[in-house]
Phi, psi and omega in degrees: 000132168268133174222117176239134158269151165277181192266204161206108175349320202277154183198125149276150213300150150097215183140171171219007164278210207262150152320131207313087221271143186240014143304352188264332187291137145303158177043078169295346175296355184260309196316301169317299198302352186267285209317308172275344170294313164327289178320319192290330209245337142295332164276343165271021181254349181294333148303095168287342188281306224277294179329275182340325192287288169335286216270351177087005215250120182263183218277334152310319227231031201279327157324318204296300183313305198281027212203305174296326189276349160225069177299314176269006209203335156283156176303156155251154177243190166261145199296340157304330192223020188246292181300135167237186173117167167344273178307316200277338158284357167303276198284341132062067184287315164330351196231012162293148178284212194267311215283298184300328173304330201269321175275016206239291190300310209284332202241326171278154194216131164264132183263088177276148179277330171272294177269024196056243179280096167262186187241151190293346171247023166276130166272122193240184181241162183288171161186149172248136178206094202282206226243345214235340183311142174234100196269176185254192203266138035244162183297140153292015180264337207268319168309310205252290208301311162301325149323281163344286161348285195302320181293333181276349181281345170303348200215006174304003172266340194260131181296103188297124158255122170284073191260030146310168154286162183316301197306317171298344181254339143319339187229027155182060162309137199279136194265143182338167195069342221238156206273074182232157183252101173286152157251138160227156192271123205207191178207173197194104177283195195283356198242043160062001196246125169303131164233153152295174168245153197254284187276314166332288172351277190319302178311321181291324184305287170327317184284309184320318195315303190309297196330289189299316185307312179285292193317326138099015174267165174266089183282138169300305222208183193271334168291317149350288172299290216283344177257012143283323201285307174297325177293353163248024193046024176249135180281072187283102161218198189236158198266151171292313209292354194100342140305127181272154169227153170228128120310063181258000000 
């Protein structure tokens, strides 16, 4: 089983690991393509007015340049601890215990817009680069989705959960055949009619992630999951269009 995340814009500081090794990274089969990307988005940061721009970033958030421009040379975490925001505060990885953390690296998969696929205990550095960044070419869609691709057809017999966003799966679709599920999140008001959620969205995901992560099976298949899911009270089915949903 596969469980893929989007990253989150938001990265906390610092680290106490080694400077970025891009040998250390999952899907080494990636690595030139990290490798060269690194490079484009540390030499346009050598601009910060130019960055900013590229990347959308107003005089708050102007730090965002130097955290690209020393890309190579900061410390690093795990990427499971590295990310913050909504979902990543949800699934709140400093505090899994050694087991889960250890069933986390072999079964999560993070979708970075800089590095591709990563495994949740690859060590990076912060930097920002969203999904949406206007790189000159080729586009990150041009970079990353046929790669990507190819790293999920490596796992096509395993039941994927896709809890990205749209824009991240745009730049690595998952291919057919391979048994994957997108998820969304959703409530059910009082007039019986389901909606999705928007900042909830994130909380629900993250908290299942954990949810899965401490229970600690590699479920096969999508029925595996739906019978953990009654038996743990997250409220799981599929959709006609085929889209997995959590209630909460």
């Amino acid at each position: 089983m596969l469980i893929v995340l989007p990253p989150s814009e938001t990265k906390r500081d610092g680290g106490d690991g080694d400077p970025l090794d891009f040998t250390a990274l999952s899907h080494p089969r990636l690595t030139a393509k990290r490798r060269a990307l690194a490079r484009r988005v540390s030499r346009l940061a050598r601009t910060p007015e130019e960055m900013m721009a590229r990347l959308k970033l107003g005089q708050k958030l102007a730090f965002e340049v130097e955290r690209n421009r020393t890309l190579t040379t900061a410390p690093t975490m795990a990427a499971m601890d590295r990310y913050t925001g909504v979902l990543y505060e949800a699934f709140d990885a400093p505090t899994l215990s050694p087991d889960a953390r250890a069933f986390a690296e072999s079964h999560l998969r993070i979708h970075s817009a800089l590095f591709g696929l990563l495994g949740a205990g690859d060590p990076i550095p912060a930097y920002r680069l969203s999904s949406n960044a206007r790189l000159d070419e080729p586009s990150l869609k041009a970079s990353w989705a046929g790669a990507v691709s190819k790293e999920f057809a490596a796992h096509r017999g395993e039941l994927v959960l896709d809890l990205r966003s749209e824009s991240y799966v745009a730049l690595g679709p998952i291919p057919p055949g391979t048994p994957s599920y997108f998820l969304r999140v959703v409530t059910t008001g009082e007039d019986g009619v389901q909606r999705a959620l928007n900042h909830f969205n994130k909380k629900g995901k993250g908290a299942l992630v954990r949810a899965i992560v401490e229970n600690g099976d590699d479920f096969a298949d999508i029925d595996a999951l739906f019978e953990w899911g009654r038996a743990s009270g997250h409220r799981l089915s599929l959709a006609p269009n085929g889209e997995l949903v959590l209630e909460v």
